[in-house]
C-alpha positions in Angstrom: -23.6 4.0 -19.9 -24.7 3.4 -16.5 -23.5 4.8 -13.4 -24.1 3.8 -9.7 -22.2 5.3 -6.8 -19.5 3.5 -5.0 -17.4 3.6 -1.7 -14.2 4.4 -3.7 -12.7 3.2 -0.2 -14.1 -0.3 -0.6 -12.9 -0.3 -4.5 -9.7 0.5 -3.3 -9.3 -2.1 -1.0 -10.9 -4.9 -3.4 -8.0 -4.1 -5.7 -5.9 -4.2 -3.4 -6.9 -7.4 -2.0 -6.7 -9.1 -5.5 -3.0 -7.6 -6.3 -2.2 -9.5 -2.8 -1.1 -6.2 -1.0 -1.3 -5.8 2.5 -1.8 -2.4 3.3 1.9 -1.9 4.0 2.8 -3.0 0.7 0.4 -1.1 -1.1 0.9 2.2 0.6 4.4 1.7 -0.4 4.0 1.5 -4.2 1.9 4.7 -3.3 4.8 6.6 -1.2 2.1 6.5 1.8 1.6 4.8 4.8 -0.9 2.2 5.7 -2.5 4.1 8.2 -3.3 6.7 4.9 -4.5 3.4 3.2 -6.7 2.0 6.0 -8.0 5.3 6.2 -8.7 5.4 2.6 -10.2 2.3 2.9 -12.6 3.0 5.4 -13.7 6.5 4.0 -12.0 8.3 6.7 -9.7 10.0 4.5 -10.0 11.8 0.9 -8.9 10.2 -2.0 -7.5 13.1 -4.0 -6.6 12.6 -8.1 -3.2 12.0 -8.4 -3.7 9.2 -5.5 -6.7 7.9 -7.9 -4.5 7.7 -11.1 -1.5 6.2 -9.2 -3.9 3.0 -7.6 -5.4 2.8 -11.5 -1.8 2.5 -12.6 -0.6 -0.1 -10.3 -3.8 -2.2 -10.3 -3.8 -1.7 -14.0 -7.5 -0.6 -13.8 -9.2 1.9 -15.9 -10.3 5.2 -13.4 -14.0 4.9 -15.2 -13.3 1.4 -13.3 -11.8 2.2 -10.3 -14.6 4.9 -9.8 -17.0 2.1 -10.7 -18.7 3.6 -14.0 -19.3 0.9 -16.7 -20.9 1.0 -19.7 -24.1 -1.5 -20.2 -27.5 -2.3 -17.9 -26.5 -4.8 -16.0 -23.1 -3.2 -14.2 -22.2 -4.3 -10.9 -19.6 -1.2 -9.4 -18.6 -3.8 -6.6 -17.2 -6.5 -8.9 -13.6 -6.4 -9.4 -12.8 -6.1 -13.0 -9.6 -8.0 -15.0 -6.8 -6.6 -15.9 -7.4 -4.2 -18.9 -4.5 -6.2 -20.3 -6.8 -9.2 -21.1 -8.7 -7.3 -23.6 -6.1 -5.9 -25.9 -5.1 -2.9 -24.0 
């Protein structure tokens, strides 16, 4: 397994971004609001666990995904995986 660091802030907003949330609507299904989710976004603000689990839930994204760990050489943290649906979850 490989493992490169990402901006979990930027991770967040990809997925967001592909669920076609705006910020309002996202921080919604969270029970924040946006300003927690622009800050988020933009690393100004921690993302604690429960927050973490919650956006995996709703974006149906693994958390070894959302906290951009793959397994093989040629990972790429800043690609925006499919749903884990599409592969038999």
């Amino acid at each position: 397994m490989s493992y490169k660091p990402v901006h979990i802030g930027q991770k967040i907003k990809a997925l967001r971004e592909a669920n076609g949330d705006s910020q309002a609507d996202f921080a919604r299904k969270l029970g924040l609001n946006r300003g927690t989710i622009a800050k988020m976004e933009g690393g100004d603000q921690r993302v604690y666990w429960d927050i973490m689990v919650d956006i995996a839930t709703i974006c149906d994204v693994s958390l070894d995904d959302l906290a951009g760990k793959k397994s093989g050489v040629n990972s790429n943290p800043n690609i925006v995986t499919a749903p884990a649906a599409q592969y038999g979850k």
